[in-house]
C-alpha positions as CSV (number, residue, x, y, z in Angstrom):
1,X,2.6,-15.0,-22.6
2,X,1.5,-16.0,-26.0
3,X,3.6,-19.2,-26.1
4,X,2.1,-19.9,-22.5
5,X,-2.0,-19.1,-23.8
6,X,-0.9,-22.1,-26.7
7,X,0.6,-23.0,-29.6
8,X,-1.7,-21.2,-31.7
9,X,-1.1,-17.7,-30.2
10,X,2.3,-18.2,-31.6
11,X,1.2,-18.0,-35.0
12,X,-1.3,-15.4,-34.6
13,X,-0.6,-11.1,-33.9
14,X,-1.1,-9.6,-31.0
15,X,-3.8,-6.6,-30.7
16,X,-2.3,-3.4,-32.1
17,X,-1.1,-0.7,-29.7
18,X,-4.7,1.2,-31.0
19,X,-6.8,-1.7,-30.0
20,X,-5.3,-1.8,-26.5
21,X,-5.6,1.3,-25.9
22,X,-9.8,1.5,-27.4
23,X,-10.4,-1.5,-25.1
24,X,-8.6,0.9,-22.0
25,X,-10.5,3.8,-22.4
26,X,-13.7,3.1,-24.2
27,X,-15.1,-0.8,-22.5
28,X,-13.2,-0.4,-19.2
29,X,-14.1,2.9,-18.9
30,X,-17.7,1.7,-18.3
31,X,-18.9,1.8,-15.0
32,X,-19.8,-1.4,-14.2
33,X,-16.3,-2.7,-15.5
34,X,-14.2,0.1,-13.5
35,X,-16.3,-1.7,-10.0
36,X,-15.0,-4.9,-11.1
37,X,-12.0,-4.1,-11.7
38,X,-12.5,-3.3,-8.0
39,X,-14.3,-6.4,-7.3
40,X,-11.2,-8.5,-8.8
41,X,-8.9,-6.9,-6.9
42,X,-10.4,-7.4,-3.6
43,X,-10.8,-11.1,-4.4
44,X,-7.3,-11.3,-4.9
45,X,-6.1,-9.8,-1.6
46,X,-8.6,-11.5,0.1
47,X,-7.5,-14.8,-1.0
48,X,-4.0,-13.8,-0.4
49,X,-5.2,-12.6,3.0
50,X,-7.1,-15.9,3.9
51,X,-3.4,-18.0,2.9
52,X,-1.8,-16.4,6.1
53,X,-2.6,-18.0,9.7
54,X,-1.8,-14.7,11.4
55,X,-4.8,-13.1,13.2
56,X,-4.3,-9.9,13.0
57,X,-4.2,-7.5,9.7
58,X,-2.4,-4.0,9.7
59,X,-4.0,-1.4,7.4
60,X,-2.0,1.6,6.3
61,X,-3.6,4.6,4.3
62,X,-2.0,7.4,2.8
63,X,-2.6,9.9,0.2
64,X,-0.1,10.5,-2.9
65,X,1.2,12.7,-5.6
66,X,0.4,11.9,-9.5
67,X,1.7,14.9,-11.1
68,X,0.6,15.6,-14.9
69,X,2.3,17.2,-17.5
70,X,-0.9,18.3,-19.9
71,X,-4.3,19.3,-19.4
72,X,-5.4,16.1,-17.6
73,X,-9.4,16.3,-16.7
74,X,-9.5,16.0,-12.7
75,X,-6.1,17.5,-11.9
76,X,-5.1,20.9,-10.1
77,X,-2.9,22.7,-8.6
78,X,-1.7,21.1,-5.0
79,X,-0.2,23.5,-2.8
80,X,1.4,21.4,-0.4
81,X,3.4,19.0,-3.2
82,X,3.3,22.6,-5.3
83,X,2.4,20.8,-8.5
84,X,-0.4,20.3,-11.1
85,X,-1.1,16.7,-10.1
86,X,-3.6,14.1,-9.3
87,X,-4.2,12.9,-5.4
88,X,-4.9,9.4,-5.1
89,X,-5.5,7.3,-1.5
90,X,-4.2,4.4,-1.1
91,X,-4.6,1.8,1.5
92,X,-1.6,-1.1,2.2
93,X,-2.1,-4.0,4.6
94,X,1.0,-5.1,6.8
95,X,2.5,-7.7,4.1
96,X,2.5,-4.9,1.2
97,X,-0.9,-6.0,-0.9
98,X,-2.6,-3.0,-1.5
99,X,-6.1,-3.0,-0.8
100,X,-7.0,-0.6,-3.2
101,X,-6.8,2.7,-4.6
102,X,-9.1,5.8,-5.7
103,X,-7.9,8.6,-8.1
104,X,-8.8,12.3,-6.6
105,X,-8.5,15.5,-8.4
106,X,-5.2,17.4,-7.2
107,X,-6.9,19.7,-4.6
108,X,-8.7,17.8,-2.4
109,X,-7.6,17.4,1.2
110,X,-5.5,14.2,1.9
111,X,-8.5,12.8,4.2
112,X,-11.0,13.1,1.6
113,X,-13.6,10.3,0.7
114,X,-12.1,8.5,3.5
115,X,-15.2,7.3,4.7
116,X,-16.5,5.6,0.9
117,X,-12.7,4.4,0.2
118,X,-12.4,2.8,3.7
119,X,-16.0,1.2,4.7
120,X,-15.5,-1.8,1.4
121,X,-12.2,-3.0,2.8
122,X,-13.3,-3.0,6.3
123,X,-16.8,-5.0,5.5
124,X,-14.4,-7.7,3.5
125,X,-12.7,-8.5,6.5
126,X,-15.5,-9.4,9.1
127,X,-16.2,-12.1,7.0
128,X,-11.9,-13.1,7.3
129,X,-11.7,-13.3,11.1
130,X,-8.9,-11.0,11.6
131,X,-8.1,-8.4,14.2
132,X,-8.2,-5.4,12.1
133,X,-5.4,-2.5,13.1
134,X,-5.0,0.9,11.1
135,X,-2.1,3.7,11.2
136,X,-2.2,7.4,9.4
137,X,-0.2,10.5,9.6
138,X,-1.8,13.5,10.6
139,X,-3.8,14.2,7.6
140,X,-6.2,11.6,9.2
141,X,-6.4,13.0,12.5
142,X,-10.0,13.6,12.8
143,X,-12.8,12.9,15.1
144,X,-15.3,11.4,12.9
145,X,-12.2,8.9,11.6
146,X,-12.0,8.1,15.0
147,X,-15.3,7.2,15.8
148,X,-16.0,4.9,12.8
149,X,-12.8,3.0,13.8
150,X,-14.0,2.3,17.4
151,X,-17.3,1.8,16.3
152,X,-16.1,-1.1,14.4
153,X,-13.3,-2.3,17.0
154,X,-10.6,-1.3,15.1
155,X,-7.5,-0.3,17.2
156,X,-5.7,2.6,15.7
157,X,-2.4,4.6,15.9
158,X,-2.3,8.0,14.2
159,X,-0.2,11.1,14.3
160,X,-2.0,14.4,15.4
161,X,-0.5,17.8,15.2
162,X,1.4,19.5,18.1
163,X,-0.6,22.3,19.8
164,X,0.0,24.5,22.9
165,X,-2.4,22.0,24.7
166,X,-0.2,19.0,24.1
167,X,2.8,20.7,24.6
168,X,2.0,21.5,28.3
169,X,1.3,18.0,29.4
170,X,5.2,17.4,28.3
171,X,6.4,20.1,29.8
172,X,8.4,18.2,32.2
173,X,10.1,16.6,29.3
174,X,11.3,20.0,27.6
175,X,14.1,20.4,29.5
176,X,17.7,19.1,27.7
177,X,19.1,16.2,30.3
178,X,22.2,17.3,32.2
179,X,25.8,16.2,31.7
180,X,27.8,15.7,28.0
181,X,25.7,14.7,24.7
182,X,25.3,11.1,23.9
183,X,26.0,10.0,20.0
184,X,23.1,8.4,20.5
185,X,19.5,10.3,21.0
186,X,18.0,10.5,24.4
187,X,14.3,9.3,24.0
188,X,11.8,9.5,26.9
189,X,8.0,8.6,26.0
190,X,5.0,9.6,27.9
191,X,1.2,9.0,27.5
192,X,-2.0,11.2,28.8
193,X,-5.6,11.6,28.4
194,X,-6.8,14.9,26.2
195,X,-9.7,15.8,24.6
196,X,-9.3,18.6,21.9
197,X,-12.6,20.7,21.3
198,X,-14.1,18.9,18.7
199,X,-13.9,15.3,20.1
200,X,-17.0,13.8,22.2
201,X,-14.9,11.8,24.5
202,X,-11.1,11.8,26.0
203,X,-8.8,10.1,24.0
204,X,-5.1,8.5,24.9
205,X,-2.0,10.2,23.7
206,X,1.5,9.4,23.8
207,X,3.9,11.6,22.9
208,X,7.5,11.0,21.8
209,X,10.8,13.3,23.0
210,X,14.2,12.7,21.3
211,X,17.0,15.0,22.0
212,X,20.2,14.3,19.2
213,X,23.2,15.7,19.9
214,X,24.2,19.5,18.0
215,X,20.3,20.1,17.8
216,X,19.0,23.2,19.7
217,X,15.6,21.9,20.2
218,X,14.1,18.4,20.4
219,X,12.0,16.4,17.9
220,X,8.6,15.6,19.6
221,X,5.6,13.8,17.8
222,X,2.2,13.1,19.3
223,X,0.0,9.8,18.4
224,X,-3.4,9.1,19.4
225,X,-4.5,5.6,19.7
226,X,-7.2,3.5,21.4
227,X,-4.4,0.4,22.0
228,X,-3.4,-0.5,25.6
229,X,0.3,-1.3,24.7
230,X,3.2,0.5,26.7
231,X,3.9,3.7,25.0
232,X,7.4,2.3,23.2
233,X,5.2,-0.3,22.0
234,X,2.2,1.9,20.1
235,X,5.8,4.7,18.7
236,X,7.0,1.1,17.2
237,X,4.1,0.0,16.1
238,X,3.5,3.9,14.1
239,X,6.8,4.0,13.3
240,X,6.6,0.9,11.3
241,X,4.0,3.4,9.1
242,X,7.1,3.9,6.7
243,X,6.6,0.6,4.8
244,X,3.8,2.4,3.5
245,X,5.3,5.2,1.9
246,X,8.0,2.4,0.7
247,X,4.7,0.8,-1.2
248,X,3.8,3.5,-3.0
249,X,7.1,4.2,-4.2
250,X,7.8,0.8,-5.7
251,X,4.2,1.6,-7.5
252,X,5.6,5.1,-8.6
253,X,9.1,3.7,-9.5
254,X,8.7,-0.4,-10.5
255,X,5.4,0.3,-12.3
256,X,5.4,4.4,-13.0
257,X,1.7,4.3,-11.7
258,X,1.8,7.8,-12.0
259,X,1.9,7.3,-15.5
260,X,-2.0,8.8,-15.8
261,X,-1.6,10.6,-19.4
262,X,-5.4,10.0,-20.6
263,X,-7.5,13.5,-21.6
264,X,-10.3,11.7,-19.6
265,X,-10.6,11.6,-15.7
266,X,-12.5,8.4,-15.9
267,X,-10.0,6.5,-18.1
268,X,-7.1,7.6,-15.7
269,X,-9.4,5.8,-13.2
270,X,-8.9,2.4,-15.6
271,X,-5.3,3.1,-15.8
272,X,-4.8,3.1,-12.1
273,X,-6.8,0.4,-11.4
274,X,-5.0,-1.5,-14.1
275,X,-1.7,-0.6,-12.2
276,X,-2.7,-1.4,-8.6
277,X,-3.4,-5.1,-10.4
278,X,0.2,-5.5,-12.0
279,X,1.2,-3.9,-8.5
280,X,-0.2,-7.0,-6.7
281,X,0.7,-9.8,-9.2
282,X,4.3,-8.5,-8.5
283,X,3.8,-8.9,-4.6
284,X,2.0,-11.7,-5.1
285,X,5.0,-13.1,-6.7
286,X,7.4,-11.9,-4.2
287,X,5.3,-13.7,-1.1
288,X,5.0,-17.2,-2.3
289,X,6.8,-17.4,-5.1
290,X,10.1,-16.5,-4.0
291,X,12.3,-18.2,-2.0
292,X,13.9,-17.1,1.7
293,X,17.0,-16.1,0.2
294,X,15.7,-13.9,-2.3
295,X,12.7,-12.7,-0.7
296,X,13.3,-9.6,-0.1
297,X,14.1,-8.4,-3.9
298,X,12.3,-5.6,-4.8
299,X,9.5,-5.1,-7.4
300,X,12.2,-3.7,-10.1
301,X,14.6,-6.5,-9.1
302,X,11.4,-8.9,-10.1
303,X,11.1,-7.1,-13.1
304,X,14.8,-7.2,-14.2
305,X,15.8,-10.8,-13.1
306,X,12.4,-12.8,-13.5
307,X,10.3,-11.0,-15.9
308,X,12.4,-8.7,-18.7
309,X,14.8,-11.4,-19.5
310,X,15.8,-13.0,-22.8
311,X,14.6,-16.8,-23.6
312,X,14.8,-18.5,-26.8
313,X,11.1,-20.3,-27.3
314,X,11.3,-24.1,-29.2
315,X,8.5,-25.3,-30.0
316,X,8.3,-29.3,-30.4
317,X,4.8,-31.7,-31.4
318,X,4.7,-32.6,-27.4
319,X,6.1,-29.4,-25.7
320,X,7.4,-25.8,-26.0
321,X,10.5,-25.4,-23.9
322,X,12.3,-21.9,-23.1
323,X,15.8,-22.2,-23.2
324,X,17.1,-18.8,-20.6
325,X,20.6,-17.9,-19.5
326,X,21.3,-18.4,-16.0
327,X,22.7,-14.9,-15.6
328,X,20.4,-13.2,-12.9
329,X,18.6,-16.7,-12.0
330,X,20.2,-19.6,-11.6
331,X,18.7,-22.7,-12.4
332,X,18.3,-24.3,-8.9
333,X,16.8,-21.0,-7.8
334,X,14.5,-21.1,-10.6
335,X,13.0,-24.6,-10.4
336,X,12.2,-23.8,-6.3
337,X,10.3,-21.5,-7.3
338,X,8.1,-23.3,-10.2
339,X,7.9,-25.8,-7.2
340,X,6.7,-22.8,-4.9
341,X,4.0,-21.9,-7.7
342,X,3.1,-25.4,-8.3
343,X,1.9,-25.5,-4.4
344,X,0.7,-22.3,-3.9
345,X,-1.9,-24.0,-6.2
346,X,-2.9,-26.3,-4.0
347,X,-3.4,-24.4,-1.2
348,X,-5.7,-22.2,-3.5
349,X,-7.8,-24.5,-4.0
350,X,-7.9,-25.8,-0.5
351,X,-8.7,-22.0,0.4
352,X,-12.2,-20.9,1.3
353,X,-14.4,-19.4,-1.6
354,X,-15.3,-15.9,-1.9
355,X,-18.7,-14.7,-2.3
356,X,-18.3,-11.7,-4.6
């Protein structure tokens, strides 16, 4: 990076280990600069966003587990993950940017601060002209969630927890289908209208039935949505809900974003921001950058093949050039992507500006 910055960085030190980490948790620390940190990331997603000619945008928000090993400020015991942890929400749109994040203390509930976390990325995008959709487990199963999504025409799928209620309007379904097991699971679907106590209006439900073969019982879910698709259509649409979880694992695994060590709880708030950043470079650089062939590396496989390999640097009067083994990259691969960078620039710049 310091060869890249110029020719001067080469002869010059890089700030000490101590500096870093002063500038981490004493200027970013600041308010202001923790809401642009913000502020930088939705300008990036948004301009990512605005690249793609699809209409439509997928939102996916989940909770997660940042367990601590000390005596962090913020973080508690969590009975469900039974750990001393941090709880952060996260929100992912459908091609794996995430939208941004918010640290938690441990024992909140998994819904909480939805409302201030959500209401920032939804305004961004009335400005985008996309169809907005949104999926969550059953931790967001609540009426109020409901009624800010219809209030601003967003169509929804999320899980809600079985009850006596739901159970009876599948009761038709309960009974195991006659004749010698299949290897493969029976699946019937079935939607209805239900209104649970606390809701103001009736709502659409379909529910799901599979029955696998040696299982007593079946395996029945229950999704409400507002979307007018044929019942296998809004279970595919949920189930696809799992490249979610698969987001926050690269975070946890690629990046260790639940690396949140600081005494402070405000300059774990830095750190994660800091990470959700190098989280989106690295998708960034998977979208456009690479090619069809090896599109589908993962963010470690990035790191590995692209980022943490060897180069011998020679610097010349008219030109630094990196000399790197052809190992993990070879050089045809490599040059189509430079050439994919070098465009991606263009289109950039041909991209509408953000008013931030």
């Amino acid at each position: 990076m310091r060869a890249v910055i110029g020719k001067r960085a080469l002869d010059r030190t890089a700030a000490s280990s101590g500096t870093v980490s002063r500038f981490e948790t004493e200027i970013l620390a600041q308010d202001e600069n923790i809401d642009a940190l913000a502020t930088l990331n939705s300008a990036w997603v948004s301009k990512a966003v605005s690249l793609s000619k699809a209409k439509k945008v997928i939102l996916d928000i989940d909770s997660s587990e940042s367990p601590v090993h000390g005596s962090q400020e913020g973080s508690a015991y969590n009975g469900h993950f039974e750990s001393t942890c941090y709880h952060p929400l996260f929100c992912f749109n459908n091609y794996g940017d995430c939208e941004g994040a918010v640290l938690r203390p441990g024992n909140v509930h998994s819904a909480d601060g939805w409302r201030r976390f959500l209401s920032p990325i939804v305004d961004r995008y009335k400005d985008l002209d996309k169809k907005l959709y949104l999926r969550g487990d059953a931790a967001f199963a609540s009426p109020d969630i409901y009624e800010y999504l219809e209030d601003n025409s967003i169509l929804y799928a999320i899980r809600l927890k079985a009850n006596n209620n739901l159970y009876r309007e599948i009761d038709h379904l309960m009974t195991r289908p006659v004749g010698r097991p299949s290897r493969k699971p029976k699946v019937f679907f079935h939607n209805f209208s239900y209104r649970a106590a606390s809701w103001d209006m009736p709502r659409r439900v379909v529910a799901k039935v599979e029955w696998h073969q040696g299982e007593l019982f079946p395996r029945i879910g229950f999704i409400v949505t507002n979307m007018s698709s044929s019942p296998e259509a809004v279970v595919h649409f949920y189930d696809r809900r799992g490249t979610c979880e698969q987001n926050i694992k690269e975070g946890k695994y690629a990046l260790t974003w639940t690396r949140l060590s600081c005494t402070k709880y405000v300059s774990n708030r830095v750190r994660l921001a800091l990470f959700v950043l190098a989280y989106n470079l690295g998708n960034f650089m998977r979208r456009f950058a690479l090619p069809s062939e090896v599109s589908h590396w993962s963010l470690s496989s990035i790191q590995l093949k692209l980022i943490k390999i060897g180069a011998k640097i020679v610097s010349q009067s008219r030109m630094t050039v990196f000399q790197m083994a052809e190992v993990a990259v070879p050089e045809k691969l490599f040059r189509s992507m430079l050439a994919r960078i070098h465009r991606l620039g263009r289109a950039c710049a041909r991209a509408p500006a953000l008013s931030l």
